[in-house]
N, C-alpha and C positions, 0 to 999 in steps of 0.2 A: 203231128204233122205227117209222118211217116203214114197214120193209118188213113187220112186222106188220098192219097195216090192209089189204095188198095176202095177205097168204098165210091170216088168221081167214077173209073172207064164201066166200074159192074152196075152204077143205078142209072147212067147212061144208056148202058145196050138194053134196058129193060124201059121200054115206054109204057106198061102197064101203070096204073094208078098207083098199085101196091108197090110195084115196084119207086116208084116215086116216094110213096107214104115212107118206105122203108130209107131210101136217102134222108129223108127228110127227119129222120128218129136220129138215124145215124150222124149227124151233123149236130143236129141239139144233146146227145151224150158227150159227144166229143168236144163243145164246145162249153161244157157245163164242168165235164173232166179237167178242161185245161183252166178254168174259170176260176175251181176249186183250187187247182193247183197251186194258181201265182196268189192266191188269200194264203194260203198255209207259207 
């Protein structure tokens, strides 16, 4: 949760594609981490 407040305002100010690709990794780790998490 925490690292979402840090990765939304910075793939926001970047309207690049890469910039986007890169939120878009970064949301699928983070949602795979916590996925992980609540199985364990």
């Amino acid at each position: 949760m925490f690292i979402h407040i840090f990765v939304f305002p910075r793939a926001f100010s970047l309207p690049q594609t890469k910039g986007f690709a890169f939120w878009i990794a970064n949301i699928a780790v983070i949602t795979y981490n916590e996925l992980e998490f609540q199985i364990r």
